[in-house]
C-alpha positions in Angstrom: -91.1 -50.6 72.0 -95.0 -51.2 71.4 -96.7 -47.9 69.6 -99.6 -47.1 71.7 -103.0 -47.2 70.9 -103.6 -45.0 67.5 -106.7 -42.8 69.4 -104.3 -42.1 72.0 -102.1 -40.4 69.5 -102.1 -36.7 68.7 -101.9 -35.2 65.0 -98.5 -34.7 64.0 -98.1 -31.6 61.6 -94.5 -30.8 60.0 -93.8 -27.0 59.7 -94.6 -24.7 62.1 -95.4 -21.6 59.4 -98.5 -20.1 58.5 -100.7 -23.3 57.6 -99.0 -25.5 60.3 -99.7 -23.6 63.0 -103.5 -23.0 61.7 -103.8 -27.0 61.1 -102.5 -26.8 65.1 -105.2 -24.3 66.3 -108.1 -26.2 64.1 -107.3 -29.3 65.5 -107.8 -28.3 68.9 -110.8 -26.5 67.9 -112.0 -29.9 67.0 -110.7 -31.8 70.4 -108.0 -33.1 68.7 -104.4 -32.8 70.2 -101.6 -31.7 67.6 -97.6 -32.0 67.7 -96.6 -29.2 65.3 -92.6 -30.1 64.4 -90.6 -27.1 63.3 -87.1 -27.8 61.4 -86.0 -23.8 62.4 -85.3 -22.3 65.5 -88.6 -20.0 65.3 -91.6 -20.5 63.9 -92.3 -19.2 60.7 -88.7 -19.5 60.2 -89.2 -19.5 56.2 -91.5 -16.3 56.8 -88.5 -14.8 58.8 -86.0 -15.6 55.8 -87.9 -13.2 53.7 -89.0 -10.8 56.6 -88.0 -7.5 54.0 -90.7 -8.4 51.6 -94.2 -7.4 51.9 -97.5 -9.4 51.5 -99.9 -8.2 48.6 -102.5 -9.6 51.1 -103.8 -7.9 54.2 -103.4 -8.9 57.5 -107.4 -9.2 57.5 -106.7 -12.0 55.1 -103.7 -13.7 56.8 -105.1 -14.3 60.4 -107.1 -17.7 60.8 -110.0 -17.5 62.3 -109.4 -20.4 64.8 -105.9 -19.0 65.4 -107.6 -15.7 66.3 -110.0 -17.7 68.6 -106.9 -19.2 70.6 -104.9 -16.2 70.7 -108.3 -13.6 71.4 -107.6 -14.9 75.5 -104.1 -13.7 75.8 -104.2 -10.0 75.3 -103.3 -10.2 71.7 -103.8 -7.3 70.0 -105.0 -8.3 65.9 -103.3 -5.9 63.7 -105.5 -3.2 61.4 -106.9 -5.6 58.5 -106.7 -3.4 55.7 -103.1 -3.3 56.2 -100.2 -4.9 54.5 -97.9 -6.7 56.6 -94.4 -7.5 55.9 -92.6 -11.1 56.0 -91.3 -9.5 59.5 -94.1 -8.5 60.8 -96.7 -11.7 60.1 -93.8 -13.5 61.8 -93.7 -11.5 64.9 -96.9 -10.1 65.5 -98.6 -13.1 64.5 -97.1 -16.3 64.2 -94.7 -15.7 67.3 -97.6 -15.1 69.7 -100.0 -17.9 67.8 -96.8 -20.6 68.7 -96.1 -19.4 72.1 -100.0 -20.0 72.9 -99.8 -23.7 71.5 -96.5 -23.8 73.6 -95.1 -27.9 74.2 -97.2 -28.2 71.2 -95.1 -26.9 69.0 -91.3 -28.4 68.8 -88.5 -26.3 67.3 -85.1 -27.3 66.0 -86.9 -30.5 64.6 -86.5 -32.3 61.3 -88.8 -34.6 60.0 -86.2 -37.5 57.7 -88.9 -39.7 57.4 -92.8 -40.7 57.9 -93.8 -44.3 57.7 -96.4 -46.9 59.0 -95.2 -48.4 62.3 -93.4 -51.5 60.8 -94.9 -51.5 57.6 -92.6 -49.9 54.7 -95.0 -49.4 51.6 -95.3 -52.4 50.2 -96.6 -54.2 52.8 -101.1 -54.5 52.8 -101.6 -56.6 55.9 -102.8 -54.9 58.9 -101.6 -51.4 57.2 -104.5 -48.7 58.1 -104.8 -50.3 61.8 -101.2 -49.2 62.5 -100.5 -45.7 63.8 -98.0 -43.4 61.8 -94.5 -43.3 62.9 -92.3 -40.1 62.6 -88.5 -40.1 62.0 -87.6 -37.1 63.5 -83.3 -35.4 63.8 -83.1 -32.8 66.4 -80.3 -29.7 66.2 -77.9 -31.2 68.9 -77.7 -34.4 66.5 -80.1 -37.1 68.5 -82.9 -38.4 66.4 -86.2 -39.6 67.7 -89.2 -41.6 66.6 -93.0 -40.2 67.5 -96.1 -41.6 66.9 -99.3 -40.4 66.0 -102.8 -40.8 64.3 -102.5 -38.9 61.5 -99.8 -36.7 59.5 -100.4 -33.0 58.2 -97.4 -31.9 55.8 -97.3 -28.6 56.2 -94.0 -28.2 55.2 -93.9 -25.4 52.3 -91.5 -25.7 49.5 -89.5 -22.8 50.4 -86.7 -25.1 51.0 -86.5 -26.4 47.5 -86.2 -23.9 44.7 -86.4 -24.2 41.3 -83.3 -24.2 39.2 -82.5 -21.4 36.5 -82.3 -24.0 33.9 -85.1 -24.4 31.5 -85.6 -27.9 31.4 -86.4 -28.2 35.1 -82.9 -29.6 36.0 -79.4 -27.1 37.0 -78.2 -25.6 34.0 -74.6 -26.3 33.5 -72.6 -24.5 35.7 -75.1 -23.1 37.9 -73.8 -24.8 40.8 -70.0 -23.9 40.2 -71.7 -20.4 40.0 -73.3 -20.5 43.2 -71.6 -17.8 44.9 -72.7 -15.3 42.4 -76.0 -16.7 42.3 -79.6 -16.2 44.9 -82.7 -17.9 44.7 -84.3 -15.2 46.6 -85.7 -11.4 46.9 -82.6 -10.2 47.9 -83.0 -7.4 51.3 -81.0 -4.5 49.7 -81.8 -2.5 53.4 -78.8 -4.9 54.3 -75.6 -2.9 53.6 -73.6 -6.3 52.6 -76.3 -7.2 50.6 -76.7 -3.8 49.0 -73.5 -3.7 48.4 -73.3 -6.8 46.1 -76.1 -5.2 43.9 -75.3 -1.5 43.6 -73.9 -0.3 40.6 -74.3 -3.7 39.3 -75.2 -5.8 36.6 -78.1 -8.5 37.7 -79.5 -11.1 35.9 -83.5 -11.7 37.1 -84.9 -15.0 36.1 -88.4 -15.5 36.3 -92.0 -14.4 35.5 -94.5 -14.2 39.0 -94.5 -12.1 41.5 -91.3 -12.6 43.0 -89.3 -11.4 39.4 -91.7 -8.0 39.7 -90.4 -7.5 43.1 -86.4 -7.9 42.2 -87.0 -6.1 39.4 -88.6 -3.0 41.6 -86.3 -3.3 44.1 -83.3 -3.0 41.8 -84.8 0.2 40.1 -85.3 1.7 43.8 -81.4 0.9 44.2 -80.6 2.3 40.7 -82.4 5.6 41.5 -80.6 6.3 44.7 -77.6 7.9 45.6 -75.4 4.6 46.0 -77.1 2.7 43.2 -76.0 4.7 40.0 -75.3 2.2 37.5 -77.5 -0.6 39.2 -79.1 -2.7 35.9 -81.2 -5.3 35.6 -81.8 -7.8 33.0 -85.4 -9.9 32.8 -85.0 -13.4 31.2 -88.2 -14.6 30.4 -89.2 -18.3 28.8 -91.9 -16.6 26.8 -92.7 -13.7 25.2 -94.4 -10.0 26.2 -98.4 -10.7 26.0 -101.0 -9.2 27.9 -100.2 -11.2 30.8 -96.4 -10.7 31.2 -96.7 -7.7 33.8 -99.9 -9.4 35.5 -103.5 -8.0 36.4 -102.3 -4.5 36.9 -105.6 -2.6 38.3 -107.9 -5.5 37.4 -106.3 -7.9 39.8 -108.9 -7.8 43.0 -105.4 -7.8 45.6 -104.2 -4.5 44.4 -101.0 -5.0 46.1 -100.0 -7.9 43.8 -101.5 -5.7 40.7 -98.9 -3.3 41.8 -95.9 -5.5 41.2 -96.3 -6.0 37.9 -96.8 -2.3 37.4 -93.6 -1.5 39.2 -91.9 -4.5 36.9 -93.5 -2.8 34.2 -92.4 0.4 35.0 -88.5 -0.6 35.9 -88.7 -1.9 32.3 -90.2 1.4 30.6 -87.8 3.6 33.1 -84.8 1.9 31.2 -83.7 0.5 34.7 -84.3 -3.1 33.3 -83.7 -4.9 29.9 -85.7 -8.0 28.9 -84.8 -11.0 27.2 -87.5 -13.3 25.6 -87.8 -17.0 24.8 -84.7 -17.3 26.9 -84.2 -21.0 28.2 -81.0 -21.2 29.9 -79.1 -23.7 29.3 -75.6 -23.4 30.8 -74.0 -20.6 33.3 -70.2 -19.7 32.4 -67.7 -17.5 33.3 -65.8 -15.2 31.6 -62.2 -13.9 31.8 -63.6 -11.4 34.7 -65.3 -13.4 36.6 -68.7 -12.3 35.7 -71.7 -14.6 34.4 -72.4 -15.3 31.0 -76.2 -17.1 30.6 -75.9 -19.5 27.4 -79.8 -20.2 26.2 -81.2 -23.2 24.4 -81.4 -21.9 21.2 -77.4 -20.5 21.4 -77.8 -17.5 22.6 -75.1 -16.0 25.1 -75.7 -13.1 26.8 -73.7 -10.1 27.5 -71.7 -10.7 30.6 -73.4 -10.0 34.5 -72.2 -9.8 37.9 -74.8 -11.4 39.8 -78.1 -13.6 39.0 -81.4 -13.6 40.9 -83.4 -17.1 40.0 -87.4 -16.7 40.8 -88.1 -19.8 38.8 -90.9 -21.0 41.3 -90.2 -23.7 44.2 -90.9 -27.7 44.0 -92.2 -29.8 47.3 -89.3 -32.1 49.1 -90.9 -35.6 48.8 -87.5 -37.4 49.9 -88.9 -37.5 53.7 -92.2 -39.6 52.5 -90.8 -42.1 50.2 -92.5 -45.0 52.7 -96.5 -43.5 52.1 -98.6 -44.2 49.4 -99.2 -40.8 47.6 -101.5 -40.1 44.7 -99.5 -37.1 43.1 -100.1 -35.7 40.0 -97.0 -36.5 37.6 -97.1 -33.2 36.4 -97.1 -30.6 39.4 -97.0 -33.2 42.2 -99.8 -32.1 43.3 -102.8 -34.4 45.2 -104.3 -36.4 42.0 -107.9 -34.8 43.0 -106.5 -30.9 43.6 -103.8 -30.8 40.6 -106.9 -30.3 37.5 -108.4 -27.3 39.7 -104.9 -25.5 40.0 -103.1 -26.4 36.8 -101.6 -23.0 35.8 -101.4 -25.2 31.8 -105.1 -24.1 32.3 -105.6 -21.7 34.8 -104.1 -17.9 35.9 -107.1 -16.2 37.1 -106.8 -16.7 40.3 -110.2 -18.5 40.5 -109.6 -22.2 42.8 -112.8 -24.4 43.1 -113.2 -24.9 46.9 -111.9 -27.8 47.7 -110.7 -29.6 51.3 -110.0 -33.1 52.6 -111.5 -34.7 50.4 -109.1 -33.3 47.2 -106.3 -33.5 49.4 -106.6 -37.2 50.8 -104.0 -39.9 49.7 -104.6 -43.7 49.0 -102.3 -43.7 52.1 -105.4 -43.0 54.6 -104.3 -40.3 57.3 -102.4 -38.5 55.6 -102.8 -35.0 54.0 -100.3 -32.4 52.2 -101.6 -28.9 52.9 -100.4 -25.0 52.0 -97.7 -24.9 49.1 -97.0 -27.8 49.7 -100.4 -28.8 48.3 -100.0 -26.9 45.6 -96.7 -29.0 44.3 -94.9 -26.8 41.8 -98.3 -24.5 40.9 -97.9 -21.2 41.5 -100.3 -18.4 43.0 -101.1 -20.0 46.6 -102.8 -17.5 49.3 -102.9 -17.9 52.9 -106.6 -18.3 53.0 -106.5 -21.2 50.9 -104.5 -23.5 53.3 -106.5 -22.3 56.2 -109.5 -23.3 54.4 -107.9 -26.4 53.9 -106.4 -27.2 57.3 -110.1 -26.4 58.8 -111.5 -29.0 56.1 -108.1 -31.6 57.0 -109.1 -31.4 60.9 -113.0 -31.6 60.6 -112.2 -35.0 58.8 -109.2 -36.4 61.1 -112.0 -35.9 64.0 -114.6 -37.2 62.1 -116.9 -34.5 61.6 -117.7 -35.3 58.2 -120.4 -32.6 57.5 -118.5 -29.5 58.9 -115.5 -31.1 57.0 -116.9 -31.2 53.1 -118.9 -28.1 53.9 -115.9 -25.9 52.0 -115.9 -22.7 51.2 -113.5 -20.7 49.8 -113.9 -17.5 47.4 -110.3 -16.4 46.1 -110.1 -12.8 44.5 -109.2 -13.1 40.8 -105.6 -12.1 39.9 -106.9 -10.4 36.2 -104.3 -12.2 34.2 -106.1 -14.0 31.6 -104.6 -17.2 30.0 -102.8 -20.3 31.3 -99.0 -20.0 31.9 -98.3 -23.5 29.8 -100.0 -21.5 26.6 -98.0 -18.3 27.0 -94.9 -20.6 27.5 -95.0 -21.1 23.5 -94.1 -17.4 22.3 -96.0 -17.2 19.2 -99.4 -18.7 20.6 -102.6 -16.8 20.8 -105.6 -17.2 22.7 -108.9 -17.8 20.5 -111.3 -14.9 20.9 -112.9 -11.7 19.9 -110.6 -9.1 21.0 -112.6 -8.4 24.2 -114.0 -9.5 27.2 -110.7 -10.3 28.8 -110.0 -10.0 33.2 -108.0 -7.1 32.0 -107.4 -4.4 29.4 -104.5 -6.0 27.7 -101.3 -3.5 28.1 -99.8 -2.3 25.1 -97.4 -4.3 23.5 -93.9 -3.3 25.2 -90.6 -3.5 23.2 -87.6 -4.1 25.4 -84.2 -3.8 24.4 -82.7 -5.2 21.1 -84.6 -7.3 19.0 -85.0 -10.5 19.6 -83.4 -13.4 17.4 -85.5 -15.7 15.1 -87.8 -18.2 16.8 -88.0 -15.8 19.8 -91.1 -14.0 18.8 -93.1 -11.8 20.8 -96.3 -12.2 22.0 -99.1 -10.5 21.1 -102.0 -9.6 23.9 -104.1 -12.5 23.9 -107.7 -12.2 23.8 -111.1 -13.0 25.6 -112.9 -15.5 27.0 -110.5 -16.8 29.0 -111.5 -16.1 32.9 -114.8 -18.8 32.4 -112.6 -21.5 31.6 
C-alpha cells in the first residue's frame, strides 16, 4: 500500500494526557488535523492512576488556553482558578470533556510499538524528509495497524517508566524479587486495601522531590489516626540535610508545592519519620520475617521494613523510536538544545528560559518530544510549560514561523537554591556570603541516629545561586 500524499496527512500525537490533548486543540487552532493515540482506556489515564493526589498548581494554571477555546462552545463550565484540583478531578472535569470535544480524534486502547519513515529505517539518506511518517500502532483486542502522518508529537510522559531504588540508575539487587512489597507510587491510603498494607507499618520512602514530601505526609496523616498507630516512616536520602532538602517552604511562588516540603518537614520533626543520609541502595533482601532489609553502597544495612515506596524520579521510554534520528542529551535524554536550560546539575529554581520548537526539534525533521517527556529524566515540569510548548510545536508544523518562535513562558520560582547534582555530594557547599539566597535556609535538622563516616550532613548552602 502507497502512503498518501504527506499534506494530506494529519499530525499524529501519542498520549492523550495533559500536553497531548493541548498539542490536539493547538493544532486545530492552526488548521491542522491531529490523531491523538491513547495506550489507556481513558484519557488522562496516567492522571487517573494518581487521581488521590493533588496538584500544587491551580486549575487557572492547568487549562490551555486553546483547549479552553474548543471546549468554551459546549457548555463547559471552567473550574474556580485559584483552586487546586486533584489528579481526579483535572481528569474528569477537564481532560474528559476536552477529549470527548476532539472525539474520532482521539483513539483509545492504542499503543504506539514503533515510529519510522515510510520505508526508510534510519540509516537510510535518500529521499528521507520527502517521505511521510509511519506509525506502528497495537490495539487492546490484539490487531496492530499502521498510520500515516506528516508529523509526530511524543507526548507520551514518562509515567510509565520509573526510576529504580538503586543508586546507580540500574535495580538494586533484589528489588525485583521484592516487588510485591515494593510501589513506585503515592500510595491512595483512602483505599481500605491499600491502607491496610501501610497502617501500623514500617515504610521505607525513597526519594527527595515532591512526590517523597507527599508519602511522607500522608504516612504521618495515617500514623495520627485511629487505625494508623504505629505507622513509621523512614526517608532514604542520596545526600545530606542542606537548606534545600525540604524545598522552598514559603519562598516557593506555588505555595502548594512550598507546603509539601513543610509537611515532610514536619512528619520528620513530629517523630513520625526517620531519615537516612547519603544512603545509595545497593541491594534489597529479606530477612527471616519476610520484611525488607535496604543494603547501601557504602555497607550499610538498615533495620528491617515492611514495605518500600521508591519516588526516585521517572525516565522517557525511547524503545518505540529506535528508527528516528534523535538529538538527545546523553545525560537527561533530553532534546540536545532544551537539556542545558533544565539541567537540575545546574539549575532548581524553578526558573526555564522560554523555549519552543525550535529547542525541541530533532535532526529527524517532523518530529518533536513535548511535556515530561521533553524534559527526559529532569525533574520539576509544570503544565504550562508543555502547553507553551505544544502552541510553539503546532505554529511550526503549520508553518507559522513568527507566531511559532514568539515564546513566552514565565515559570514561578520554586525557592530552592542550588543544583540537585551539587547537593548530591554531602559535604559540598555553595560559594557565597551567607545571604541573598531564594529562601531563608531552615535550620539544620538532625534526624535520627547519627550518621556513619563519609555520610556527612550538609550544611545550608549559601547565596547567589537563583542568577545562575
Amino acid at each position: 500500500m502507497n502512503a498518501p500524499a504527506t499534506t494530506e496527512l494529519p499530525v499524529v500525537v501519542i498520549g492523550a494526557g495533559p500536553v497531548g490533548l493541548a498539542a490536539a486543540a493547538h493544532l486545530i487552532d492552526q488548521g491542522v488535523e491531529p490523531l491523538v493515540l491513547e495506550a489507556g482506556q481513558a484519557a488522562g489515564a496516567a492522571v487517573r492512576e494518581w487521581s488521590h493526589v493533588r496538584l500544587f498548581s491551580t486549575w487557572g494554571e492547568v487549562i490551555d488556553p486553546a483547549a479552553e477555546k474548543l471546549l468554551a462552545p459546549t457548555g463547559w463550565t471552567r473550574p474556580d482558578p485559584a483552586a487546586y484540583p486533584s489528579g481526579g478531578d483535572w481528569a474528569e472535569s477537564y481532560l474528559r470533556p476536552l477529549a470527548d470535544v476532539l472525539g474520532d480524534r482521539v483513539r483509545l486502547d492504542t499503543t504506539v510499538t514503533g515510529v519510522s519513515r515510510t520505508g526508510r529505517d534510519r540509516i537510510v539518506d535518500a529521499g528521507r524528509e520527502q517521505q511521510p511518517f509511519v506509525v506502528h500502532v497495537a490495539h487492546a483486542d490484539g490487531r496492530e495497524e499502521r498510520l500515516f502522518a506528516r508529523a509526530v508529537i511524543d507526548a507520551s510522559g514518562t509515567w510509565a517508566t520509573p526510576s529504580p531504588a538503586g543508586g546507580s540508575g540500574l535495580a538494586a539487587l533484589g528489588e525485583r524479587a521484592a516487588a510485591d512489597r515494593i510501589t513506585y507510587r503515592v500510595p491512595d491510603l483512602r483505599d481500605p486495601a491499600v491502607r491496610a498494607r501501610f497502617a501500623g507499618r514500617r515504610t521505607a520512602v525513597i526519594g527527595s522531590g515532591a512526590s517523597a514530601f507527599t508519602a511522607l505526609a500522608y504516612l504521618a496523616d495515617l500514623a495520627e489516626s485511629d487505625d494508623g498507630s504505629g505507622t513509621k516512616g523512614v526517608w532514604i536520602l542520596r545526600r545530606g540535610i542542606s537548606g534545600s532538602t525540604f524545598g522552598g517552604g514559603t519562598a516557593d511562588q506555588l505555595p502548594a508545592r512550598g507546603a509539601l516540603g513543610l509537611a515532610a518537614k514536619a512528619a520528620v520533626d513530629e517523630g513520625h519519620a526517620d531519615a537516612v543520609t547519603g544512603f545509595r541502595t545497593e541491594a534489597i533482601e529479606r530477612d527471616t520475617d519476610g520484611r525488607l532489609v535496604l543494603a547501601g553502597e557504602d555497607g550499610r544495612r538498615l533495620d528491617p521494613v515492611d514495605e518500600v515506596i521508591v519516588l526516585t524520579g521517572f525516565r522517557p521510554d525511547l524503545s518505540f523510536l529506535g528508527e528516528l534520528r534523535l538529538g538527545l542529551d546523553e545525560r537527561l535524554q533530553a532534546p540536545v538544545a532544551l537539556a542545558p536550560l533544565i539541567d537540575p546539575n545546574q539549575h532548581s529554581c524553578g526558573t526555564v528560559y522560554p523555549h519552543g520548537h525550535r529547542e525541541l526539534s530533532h535532526p529527524e525533521q517532523g518530529v518533536y518530544l513535548v511535556g515530561m517527556k521533553a524534559y527526559g529524566r529532569a525533574p520539576t515540569f509544570l503544565a504550562m510549560t508543555g502547553y507553551e510548548q505544544v502552541r510553539s510545536v503546532a505554529a511550526a508544523i503549520a508553518g507559522d514561523l513568527a507566531s511559532a518562535d514568539r515564546v513566552e513562558l514565565t515559570l514561578p520560582e520554586t525557592g530552592v537554591c542550588g543544583g540537585a547534582g551539587l547537593f548530591d555530594a554531602p559535604d559540598t557547599q555553595q560559594a557565597g556570603d551567607g545571604g541573598g539566597c531564594c529562601a531563608p535556609a531552615p535550620r539544620l535538622v538532625q534526624l535520627g541516629a547519627p550518621a556513619a563516616a563519609g555520610a556527612a550532613t550538609d550544611q545550608a548552602p549559601a547565596g547567589g545561586c537563583c542568577g545562575s
